[in-house]
CHARMM internal coordinates of N, CA and C (Angstrom, degrees):
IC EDIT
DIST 1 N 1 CA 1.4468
DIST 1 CA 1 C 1.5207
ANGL 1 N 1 CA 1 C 108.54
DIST 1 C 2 N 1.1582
ANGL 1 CA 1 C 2 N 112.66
DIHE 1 N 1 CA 1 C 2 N 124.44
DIST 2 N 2 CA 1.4569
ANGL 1 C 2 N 2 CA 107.41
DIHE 1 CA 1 C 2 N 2 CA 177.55
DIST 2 CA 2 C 1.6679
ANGL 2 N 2 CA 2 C 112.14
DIHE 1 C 2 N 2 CA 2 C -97.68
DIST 2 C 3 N 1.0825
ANGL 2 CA 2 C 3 N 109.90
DIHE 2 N 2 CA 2 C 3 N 166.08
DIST 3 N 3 CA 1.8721
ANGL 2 C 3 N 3 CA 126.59
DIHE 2 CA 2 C 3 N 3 CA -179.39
DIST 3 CA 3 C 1.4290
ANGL 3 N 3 CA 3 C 138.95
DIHE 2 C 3 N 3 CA 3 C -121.80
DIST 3 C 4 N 1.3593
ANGL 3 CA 3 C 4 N 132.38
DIHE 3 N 3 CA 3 C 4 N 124.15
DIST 4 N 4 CA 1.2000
ANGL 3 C 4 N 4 CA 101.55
DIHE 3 CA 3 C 4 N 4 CA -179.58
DIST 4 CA 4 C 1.5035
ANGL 4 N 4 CA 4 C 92.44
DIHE 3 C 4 N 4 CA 4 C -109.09
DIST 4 C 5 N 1.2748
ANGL 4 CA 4 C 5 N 126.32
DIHE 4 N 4 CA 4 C 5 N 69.46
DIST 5 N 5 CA 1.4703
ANGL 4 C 5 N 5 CA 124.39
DIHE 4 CA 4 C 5 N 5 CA 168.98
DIST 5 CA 5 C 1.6660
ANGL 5 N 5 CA 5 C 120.59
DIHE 4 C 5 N 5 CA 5 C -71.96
DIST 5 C 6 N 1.5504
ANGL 5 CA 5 C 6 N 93.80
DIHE 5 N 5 CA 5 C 6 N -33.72
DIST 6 N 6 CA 1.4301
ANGL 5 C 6 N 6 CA 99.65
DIHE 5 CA 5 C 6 N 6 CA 177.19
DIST 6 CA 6 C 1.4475
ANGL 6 N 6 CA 6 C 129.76
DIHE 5 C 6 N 6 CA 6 C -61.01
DIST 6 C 7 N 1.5108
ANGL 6 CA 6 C 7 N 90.17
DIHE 6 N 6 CA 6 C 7 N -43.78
DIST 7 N 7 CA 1.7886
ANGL 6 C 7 N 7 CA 106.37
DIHE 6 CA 6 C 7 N 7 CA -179.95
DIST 7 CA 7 C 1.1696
ANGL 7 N 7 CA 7 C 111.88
DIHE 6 C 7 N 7 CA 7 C -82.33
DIST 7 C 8 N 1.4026
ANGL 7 CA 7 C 8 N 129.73
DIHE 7 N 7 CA 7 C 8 N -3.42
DIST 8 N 8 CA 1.8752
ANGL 7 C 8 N 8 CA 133.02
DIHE 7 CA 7 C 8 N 8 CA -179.96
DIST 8 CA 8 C 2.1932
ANGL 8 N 8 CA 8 C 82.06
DIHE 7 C 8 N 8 CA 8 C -89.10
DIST 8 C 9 N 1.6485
ANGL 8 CA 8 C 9 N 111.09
DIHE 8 N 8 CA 8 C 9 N -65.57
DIST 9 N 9 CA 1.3300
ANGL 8 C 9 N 9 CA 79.04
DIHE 8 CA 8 C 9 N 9 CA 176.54
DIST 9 CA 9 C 1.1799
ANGL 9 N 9 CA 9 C 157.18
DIHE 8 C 9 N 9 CA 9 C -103.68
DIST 9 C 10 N 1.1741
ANGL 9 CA 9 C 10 N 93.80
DIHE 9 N 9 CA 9 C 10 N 44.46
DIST 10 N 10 CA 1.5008
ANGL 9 C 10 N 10 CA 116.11
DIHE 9 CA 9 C 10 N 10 CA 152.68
DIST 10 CA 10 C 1.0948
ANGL 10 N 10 CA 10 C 123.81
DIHE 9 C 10 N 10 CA 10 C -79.91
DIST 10 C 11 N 1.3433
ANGL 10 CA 10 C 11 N 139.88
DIHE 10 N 10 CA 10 C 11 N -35.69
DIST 11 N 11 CA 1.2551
ANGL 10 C 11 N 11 CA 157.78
DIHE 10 CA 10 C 11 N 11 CA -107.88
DIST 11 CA 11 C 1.4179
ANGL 11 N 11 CA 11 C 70.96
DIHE 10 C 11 N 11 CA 11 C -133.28
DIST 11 C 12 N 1.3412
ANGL 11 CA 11 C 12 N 144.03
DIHE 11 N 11 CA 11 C 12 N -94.28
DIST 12 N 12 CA 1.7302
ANGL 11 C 12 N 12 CA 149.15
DIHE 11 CA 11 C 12 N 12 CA 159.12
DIST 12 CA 12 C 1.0401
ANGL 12 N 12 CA 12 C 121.67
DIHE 11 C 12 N 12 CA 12 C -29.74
DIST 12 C 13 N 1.4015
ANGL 12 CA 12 C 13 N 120.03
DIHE 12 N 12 CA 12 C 13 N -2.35
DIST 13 N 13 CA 1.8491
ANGL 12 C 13 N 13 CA 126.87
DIHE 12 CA 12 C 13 N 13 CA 153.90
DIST 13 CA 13 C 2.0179
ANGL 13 N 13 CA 13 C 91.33
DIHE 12 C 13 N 13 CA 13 C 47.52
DIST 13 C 14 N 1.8864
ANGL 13 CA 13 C 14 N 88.84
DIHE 13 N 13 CA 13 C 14 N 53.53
DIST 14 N 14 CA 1.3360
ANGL 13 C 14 N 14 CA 90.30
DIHE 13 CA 13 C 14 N 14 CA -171.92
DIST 14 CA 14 C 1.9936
ANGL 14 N 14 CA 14 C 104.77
DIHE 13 C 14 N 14 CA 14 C -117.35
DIST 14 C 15 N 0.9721
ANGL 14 CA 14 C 15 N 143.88
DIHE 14 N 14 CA 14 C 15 N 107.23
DIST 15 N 15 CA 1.8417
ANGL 14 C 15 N 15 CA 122.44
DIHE 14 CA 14 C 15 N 15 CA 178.35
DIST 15 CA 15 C 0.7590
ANGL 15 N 15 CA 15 C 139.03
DIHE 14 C 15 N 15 CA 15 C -56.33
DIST 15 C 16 N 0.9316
ANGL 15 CA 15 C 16 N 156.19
DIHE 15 N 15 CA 15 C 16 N 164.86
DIST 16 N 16 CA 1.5274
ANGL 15 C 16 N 16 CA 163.35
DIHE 15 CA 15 C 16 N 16 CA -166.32
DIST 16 CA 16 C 1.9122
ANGL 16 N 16 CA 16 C 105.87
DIHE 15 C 16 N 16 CA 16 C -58.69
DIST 16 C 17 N 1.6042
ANGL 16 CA 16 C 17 N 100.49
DIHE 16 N 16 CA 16 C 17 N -56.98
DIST 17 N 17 CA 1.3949
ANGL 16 C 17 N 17 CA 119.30
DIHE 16 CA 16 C 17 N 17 CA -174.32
DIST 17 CA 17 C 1.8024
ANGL 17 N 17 CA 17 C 98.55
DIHE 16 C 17 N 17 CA 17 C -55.33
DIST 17 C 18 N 1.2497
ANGL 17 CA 17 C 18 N 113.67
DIHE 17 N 17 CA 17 C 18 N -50.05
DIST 18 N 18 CA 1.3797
ANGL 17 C 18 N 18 CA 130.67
DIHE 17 CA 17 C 18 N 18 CA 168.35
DIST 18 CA 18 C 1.2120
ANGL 18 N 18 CA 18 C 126.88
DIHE 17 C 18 N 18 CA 18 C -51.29
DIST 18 C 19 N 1.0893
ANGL 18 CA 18 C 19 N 148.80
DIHE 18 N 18 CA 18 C 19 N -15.44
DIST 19 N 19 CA 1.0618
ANGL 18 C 19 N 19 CA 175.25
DIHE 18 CA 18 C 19 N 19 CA -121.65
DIST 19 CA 19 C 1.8501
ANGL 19 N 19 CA 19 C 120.52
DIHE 18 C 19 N 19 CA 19 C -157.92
DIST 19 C 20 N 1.5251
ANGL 19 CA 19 C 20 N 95.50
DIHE 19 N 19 CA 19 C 20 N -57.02
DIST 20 N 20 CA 1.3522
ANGL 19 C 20 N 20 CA 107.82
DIHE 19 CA 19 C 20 N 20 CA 174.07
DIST 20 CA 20 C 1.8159
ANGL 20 N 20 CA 20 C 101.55
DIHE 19 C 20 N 20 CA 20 C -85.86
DIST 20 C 21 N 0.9374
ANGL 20 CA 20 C 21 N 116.87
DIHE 20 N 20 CA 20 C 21 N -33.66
DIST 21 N 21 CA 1.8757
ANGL 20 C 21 N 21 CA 110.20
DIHE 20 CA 20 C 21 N 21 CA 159.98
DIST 21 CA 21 C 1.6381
ANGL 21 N 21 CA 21 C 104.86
DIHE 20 C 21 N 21 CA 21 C -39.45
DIST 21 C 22 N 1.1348
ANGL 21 CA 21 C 22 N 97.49
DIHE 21 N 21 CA 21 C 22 N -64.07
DIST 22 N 22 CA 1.7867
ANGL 21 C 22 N 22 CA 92.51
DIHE 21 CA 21 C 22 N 22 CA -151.89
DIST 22 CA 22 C 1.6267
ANGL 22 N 22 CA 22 C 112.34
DIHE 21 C 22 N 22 CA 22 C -83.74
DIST 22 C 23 N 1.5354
ANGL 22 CA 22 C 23 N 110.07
DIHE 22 N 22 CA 22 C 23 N 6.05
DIST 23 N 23 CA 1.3102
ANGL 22 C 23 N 23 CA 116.11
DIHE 22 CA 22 C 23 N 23 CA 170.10
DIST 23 CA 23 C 1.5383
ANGL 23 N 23 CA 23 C 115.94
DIHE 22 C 23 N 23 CA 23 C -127.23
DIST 23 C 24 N 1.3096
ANGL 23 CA 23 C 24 N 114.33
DIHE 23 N 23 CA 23 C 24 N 26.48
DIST 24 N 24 CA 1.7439
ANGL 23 C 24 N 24 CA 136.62
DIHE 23 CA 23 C 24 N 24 CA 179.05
DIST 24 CA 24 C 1.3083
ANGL 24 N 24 CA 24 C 111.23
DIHE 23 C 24 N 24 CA 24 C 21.51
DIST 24 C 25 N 1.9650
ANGL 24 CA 24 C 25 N 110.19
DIHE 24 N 24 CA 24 C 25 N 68.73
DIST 25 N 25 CA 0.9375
ANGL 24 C 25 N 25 CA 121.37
DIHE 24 CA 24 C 25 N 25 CA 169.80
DIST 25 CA 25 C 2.1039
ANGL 25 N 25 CA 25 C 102.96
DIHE 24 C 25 N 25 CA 25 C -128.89
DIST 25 C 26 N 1.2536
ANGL 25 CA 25 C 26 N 91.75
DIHE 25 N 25 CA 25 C 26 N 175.77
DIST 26 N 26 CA 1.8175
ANGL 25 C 26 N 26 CA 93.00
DIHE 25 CA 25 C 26 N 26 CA 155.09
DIST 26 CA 26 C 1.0010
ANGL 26 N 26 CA 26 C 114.42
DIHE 25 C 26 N 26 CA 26 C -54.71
DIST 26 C 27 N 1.3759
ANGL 26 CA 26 C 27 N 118.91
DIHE 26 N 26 CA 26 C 27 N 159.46
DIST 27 N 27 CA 1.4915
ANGL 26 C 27 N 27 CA 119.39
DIHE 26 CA 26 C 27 N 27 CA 126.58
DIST 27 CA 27 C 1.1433
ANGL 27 N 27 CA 27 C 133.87
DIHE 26 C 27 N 27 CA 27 C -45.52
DIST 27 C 28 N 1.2375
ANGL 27 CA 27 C 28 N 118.38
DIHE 27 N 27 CA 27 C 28 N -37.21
DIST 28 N 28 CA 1.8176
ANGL 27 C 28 N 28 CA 134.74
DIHE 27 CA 27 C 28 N 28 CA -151.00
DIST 28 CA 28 C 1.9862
ANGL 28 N 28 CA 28 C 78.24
DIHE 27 C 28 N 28 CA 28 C -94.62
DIST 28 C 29 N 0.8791
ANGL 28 CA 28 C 29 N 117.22
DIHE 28 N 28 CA 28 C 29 N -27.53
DIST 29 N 29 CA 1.5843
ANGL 28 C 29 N 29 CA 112.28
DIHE 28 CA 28 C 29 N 29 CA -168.51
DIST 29 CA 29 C 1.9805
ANGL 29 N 29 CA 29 C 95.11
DIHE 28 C 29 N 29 CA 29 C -73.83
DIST 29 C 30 N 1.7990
ANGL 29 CA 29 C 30 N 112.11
DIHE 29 N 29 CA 29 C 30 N -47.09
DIST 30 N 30 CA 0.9246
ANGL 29 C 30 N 30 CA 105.59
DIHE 29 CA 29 C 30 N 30 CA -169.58
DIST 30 CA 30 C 2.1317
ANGL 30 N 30 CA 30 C 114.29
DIHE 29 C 30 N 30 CA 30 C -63.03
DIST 30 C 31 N 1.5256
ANGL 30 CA 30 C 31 N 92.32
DIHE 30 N 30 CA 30 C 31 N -23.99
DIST 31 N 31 CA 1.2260
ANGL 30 C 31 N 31 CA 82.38
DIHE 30 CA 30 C 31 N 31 CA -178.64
DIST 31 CA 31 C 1.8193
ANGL 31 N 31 CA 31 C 113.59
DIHE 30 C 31 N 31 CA 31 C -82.14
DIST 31 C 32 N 0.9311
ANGL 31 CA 31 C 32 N 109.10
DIHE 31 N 31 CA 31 C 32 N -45.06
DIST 32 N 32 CA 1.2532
ANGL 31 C 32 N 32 CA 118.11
DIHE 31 CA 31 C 32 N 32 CA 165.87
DIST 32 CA 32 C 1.6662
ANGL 32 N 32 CA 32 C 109.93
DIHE 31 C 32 N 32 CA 32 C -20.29
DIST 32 C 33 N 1.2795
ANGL 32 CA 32 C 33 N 115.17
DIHE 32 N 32 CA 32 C 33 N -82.03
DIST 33 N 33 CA 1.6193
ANGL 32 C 33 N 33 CA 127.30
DIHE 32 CA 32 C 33 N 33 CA 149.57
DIST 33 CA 33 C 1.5360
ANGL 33 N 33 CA 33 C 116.40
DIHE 32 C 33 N 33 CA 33 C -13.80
DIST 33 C 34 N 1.1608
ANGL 33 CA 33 C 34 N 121.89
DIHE 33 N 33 CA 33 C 34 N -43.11
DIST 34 N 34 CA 1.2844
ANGL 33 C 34 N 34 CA 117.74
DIHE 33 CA 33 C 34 N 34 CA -157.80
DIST 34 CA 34 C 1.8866
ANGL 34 N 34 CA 34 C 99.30
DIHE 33 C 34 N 34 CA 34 C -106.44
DIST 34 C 35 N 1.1897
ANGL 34 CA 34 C 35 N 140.09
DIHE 34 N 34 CA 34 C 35 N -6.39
DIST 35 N 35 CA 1.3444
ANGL 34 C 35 N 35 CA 157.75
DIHE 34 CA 34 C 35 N 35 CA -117.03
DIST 35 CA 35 C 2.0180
ANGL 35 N 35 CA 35 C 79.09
DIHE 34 C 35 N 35 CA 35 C -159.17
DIST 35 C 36 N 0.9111
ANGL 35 CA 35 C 36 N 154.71
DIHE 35 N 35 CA 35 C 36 N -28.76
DIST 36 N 36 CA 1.1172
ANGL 35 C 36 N 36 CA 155.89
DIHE 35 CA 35 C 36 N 36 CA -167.60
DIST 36 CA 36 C 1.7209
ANGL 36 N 36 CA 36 C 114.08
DIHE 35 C 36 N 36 CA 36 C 76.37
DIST 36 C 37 N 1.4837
ANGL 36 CA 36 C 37 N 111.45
DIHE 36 N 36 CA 36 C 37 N 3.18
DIST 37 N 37 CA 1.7845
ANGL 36 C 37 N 37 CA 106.11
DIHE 36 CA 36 C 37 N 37 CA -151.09
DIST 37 CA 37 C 2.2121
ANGL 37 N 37 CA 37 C 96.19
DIHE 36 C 37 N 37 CA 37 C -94.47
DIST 37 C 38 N 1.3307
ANGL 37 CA 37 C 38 N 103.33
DIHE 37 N 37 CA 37 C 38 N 14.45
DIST 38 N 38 CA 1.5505
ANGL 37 C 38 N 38 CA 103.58
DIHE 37 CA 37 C 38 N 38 CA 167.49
DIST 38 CA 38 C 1.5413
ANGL 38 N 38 CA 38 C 100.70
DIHE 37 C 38 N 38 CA 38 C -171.76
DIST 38 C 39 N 1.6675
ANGL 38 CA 38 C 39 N 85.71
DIHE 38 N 38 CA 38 C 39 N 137.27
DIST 39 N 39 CA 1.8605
ANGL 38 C 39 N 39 CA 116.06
DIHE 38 CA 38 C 39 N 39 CA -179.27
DIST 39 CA 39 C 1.2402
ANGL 39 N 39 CA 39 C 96.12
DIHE 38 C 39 N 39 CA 39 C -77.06
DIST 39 C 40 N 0.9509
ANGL 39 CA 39 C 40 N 121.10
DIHE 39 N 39 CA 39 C 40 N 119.83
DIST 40 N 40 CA 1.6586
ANGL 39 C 40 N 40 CA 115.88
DIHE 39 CA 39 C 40 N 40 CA 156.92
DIST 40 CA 40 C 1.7808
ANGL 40 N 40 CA 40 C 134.36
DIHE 39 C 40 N 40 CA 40 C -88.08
DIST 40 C 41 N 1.3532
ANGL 40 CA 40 C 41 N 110.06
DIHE 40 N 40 CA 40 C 41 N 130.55
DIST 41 N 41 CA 1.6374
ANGL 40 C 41 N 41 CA 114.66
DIHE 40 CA 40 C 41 N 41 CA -164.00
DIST 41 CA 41 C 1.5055
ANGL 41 N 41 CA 41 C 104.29
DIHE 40 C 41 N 41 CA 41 C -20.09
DIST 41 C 42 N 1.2824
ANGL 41 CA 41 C 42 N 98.63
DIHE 41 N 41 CA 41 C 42 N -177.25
DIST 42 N 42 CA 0.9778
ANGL 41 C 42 N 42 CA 108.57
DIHE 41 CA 41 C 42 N 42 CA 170.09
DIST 42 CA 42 C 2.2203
ANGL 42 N 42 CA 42 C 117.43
DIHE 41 C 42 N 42 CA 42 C -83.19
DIST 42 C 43 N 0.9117
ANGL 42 CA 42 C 43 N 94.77
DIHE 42 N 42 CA 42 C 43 N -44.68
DIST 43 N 43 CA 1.5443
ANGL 42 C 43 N 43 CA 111.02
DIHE 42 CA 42 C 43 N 43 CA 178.87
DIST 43 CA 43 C 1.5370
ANGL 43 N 43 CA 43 C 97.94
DIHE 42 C 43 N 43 CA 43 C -77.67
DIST 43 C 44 N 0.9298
ANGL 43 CA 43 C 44 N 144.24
DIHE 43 N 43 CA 43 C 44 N -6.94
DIST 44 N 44 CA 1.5614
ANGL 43 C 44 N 44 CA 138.27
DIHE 43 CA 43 C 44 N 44 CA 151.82
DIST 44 CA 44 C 1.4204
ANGL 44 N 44 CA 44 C 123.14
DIHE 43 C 44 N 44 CA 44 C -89.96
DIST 44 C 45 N 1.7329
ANGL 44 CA 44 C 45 N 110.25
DIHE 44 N 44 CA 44 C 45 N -34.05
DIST 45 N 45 CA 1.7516
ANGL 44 C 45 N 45 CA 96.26
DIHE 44 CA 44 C 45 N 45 CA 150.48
DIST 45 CA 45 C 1.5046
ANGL 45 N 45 CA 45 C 138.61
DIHE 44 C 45 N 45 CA 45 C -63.60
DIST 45 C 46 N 1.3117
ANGL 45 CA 45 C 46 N 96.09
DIHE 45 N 45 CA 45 C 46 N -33.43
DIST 46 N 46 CA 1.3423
ANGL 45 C 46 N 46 CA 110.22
DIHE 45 CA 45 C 46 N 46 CA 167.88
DIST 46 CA 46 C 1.4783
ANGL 46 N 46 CA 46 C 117.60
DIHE 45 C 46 N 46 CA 46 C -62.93
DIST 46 C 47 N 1.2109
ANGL 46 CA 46 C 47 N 131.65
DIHE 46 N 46 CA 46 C 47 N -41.83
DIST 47 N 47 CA 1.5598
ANGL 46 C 47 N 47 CA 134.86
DIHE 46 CA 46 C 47 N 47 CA 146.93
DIST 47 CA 47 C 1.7926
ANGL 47 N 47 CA 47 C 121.97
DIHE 46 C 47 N 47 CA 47 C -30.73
DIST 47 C 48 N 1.5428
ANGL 47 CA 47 C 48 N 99.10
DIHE 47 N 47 CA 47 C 48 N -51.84
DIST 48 N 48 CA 1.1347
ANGL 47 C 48 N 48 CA 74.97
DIHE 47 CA 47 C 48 N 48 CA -172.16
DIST 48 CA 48 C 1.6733
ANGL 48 N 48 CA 48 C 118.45
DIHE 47 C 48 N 48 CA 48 C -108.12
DIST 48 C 49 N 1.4904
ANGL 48 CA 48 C 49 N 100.03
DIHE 48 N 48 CA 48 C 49 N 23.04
DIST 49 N 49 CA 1.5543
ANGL 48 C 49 N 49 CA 120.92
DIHE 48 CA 48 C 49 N 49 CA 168.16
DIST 49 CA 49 C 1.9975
ANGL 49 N 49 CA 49 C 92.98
DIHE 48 C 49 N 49 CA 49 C -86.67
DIST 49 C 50 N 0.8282
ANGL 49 CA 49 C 50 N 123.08
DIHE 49 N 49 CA 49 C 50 N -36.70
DIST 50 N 50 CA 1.2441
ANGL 49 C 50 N 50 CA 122.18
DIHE 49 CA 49 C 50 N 50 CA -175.47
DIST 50 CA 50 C 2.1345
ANGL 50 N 50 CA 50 C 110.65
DIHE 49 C 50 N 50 CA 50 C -66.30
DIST 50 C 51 N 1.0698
ANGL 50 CA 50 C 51 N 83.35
DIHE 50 N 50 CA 50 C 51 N -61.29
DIST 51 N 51 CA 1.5344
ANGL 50 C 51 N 51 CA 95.28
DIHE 50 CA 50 C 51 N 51 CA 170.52
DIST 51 CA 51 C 1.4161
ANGL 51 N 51 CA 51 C 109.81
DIHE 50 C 51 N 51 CA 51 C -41.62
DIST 51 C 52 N 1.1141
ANGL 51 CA 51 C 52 N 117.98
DIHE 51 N 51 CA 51 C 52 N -40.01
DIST 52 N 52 CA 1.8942
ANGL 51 C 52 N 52 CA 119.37
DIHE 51 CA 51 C 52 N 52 CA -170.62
DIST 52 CA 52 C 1.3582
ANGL 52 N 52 CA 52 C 108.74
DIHE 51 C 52 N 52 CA 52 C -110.07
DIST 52 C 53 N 1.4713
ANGL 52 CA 52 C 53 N 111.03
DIHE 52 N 52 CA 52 C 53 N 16.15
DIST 53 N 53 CA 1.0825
ANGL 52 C 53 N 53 CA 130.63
DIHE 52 CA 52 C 53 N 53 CA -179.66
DIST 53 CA 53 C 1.6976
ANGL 53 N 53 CA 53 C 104.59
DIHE 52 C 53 N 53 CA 53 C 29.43
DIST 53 C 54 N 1.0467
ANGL 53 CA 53 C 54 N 109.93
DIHE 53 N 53 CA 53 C 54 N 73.51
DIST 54 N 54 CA 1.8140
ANGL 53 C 54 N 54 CA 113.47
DIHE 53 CA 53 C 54 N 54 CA -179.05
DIST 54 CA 54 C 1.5917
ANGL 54 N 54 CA 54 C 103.76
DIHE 53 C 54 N 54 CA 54 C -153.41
DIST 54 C 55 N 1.4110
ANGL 54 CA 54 C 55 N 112.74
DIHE 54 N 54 CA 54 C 55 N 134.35
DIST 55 N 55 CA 1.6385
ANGL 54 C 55 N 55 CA 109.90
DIHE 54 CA 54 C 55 N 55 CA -176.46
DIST 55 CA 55 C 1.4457
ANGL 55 N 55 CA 55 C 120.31
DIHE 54 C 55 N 55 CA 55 C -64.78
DIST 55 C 56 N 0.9870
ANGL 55 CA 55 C 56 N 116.88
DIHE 55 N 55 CA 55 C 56 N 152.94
DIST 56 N 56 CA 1.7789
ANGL 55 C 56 N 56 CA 138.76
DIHE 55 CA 55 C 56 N 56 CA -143.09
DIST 56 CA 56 C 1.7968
ANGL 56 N 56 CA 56 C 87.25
DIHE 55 C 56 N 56 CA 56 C -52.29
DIST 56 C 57 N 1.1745
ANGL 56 CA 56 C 57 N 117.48
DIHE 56 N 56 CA 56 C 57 N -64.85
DIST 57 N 57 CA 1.8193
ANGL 56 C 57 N 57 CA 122.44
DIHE 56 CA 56 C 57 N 57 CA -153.53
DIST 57 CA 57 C 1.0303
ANGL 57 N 57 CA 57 C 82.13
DIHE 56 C 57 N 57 CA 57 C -97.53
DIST 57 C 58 N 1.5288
ANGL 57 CA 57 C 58 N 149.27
DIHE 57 N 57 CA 57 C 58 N 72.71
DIST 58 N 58 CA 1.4350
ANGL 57 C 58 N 58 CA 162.76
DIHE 57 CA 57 C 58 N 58 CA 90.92
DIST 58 CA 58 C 1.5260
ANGL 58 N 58 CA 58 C 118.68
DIHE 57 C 58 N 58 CA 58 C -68.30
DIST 58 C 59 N 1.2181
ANGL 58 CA 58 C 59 N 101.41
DIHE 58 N 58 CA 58 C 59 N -20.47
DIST 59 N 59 CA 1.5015
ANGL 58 C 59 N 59 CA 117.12
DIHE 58 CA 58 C 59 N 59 CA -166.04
DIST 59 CA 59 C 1.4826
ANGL 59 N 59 CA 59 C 111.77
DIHE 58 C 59 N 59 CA 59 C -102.66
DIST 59 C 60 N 1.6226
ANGL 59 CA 59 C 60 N 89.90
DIHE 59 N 59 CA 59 C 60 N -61.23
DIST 60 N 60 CA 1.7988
ANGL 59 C 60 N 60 CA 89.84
DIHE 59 CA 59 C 60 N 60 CA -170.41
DIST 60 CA 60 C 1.8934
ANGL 60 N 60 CA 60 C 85.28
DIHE 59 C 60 N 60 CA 60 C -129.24
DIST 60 C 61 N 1.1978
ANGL 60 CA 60 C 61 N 80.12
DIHE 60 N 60 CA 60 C 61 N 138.65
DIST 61 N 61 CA 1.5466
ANGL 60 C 61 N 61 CA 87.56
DIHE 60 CA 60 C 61 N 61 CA -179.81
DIST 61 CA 61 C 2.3481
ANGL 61 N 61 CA 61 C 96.10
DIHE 60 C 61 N 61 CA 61 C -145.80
DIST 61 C 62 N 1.8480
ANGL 61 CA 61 C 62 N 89.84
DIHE 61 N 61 CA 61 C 62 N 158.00
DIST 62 N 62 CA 1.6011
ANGL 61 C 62 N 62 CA 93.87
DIHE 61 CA 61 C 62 N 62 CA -151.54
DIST 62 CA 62 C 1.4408
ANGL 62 N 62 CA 62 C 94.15
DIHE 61 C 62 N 62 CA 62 C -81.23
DIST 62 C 63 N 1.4202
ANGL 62 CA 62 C 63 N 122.17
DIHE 62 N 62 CA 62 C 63 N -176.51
DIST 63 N 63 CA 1.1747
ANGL 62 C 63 N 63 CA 126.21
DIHE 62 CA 62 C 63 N 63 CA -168.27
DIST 63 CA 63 C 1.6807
ANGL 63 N 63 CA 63 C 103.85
DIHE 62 C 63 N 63 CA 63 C -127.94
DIST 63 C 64 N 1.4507
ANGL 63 CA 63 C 64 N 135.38
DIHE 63 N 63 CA 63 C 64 N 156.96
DIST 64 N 64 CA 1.4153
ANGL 63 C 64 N 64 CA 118.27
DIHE 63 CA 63 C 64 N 64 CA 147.27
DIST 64 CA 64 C 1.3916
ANGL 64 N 64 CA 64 C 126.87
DIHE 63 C 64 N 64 CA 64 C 15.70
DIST 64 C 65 N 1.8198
ANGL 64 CA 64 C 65 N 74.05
DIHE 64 N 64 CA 64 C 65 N -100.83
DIST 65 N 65 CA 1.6532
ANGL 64 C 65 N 65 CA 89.50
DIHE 64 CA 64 C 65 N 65 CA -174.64
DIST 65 CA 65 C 1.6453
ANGL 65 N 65 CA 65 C 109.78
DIHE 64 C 65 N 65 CA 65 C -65.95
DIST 65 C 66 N 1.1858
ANGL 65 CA 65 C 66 N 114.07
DIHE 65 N 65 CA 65 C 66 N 17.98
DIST 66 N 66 CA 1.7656
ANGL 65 C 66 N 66 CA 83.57
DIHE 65 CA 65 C 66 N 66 CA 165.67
DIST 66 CA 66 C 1.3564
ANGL 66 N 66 CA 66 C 116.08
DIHE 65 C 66 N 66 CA 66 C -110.89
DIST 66 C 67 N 1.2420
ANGL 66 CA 66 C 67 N 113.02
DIHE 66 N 66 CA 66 C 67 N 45.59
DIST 67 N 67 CA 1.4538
ANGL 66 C 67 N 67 CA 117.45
DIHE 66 CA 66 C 67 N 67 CA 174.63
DIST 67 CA 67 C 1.0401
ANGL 67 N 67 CA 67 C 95.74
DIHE 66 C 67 N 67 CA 67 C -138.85
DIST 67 C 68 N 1.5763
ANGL 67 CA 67 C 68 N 130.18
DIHE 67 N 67 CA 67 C 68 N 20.38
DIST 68 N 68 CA 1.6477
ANGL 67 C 68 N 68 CA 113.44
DIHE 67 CA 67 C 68 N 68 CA 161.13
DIST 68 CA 68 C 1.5478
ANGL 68 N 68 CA 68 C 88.88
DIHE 67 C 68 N 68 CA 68 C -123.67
END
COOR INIT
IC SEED 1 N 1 CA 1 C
IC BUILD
């Protein structure tokens, strides 16, 4: 699954730590997320589609291989 978590916070000149505050996760989770090496729930994408106020599959959208 790929992400554009990075470029939303940038775009909100927002950090990682910042980010993972207002969606009550790690940091290490936000980077993780952003690094591709963890999917995040469903109710935590939706968090942080909310935060950047932008709809959910603007953000993370599926890849190929994730339908095999």
């Amino acid at each position: 699954m790929k992400n554009s978590v990075h470029v939303e916070r940038a775009i909100k000149r927002m950090t990682q730590q910042q980010l993972a505050t207002l969606v009550g996760v790690s940091r290490q989770t936000i980077v993780a997320i952003e690094s591709g090496k963890y999917v995040p729930s469903t109710v935590l994408s939706m968090k942080i589609a909310s935060v950047f106020e932008k709809p959910l599959e603007s953000i993370f959208t599926l890849e190929e291989s994730d339908w095999q």
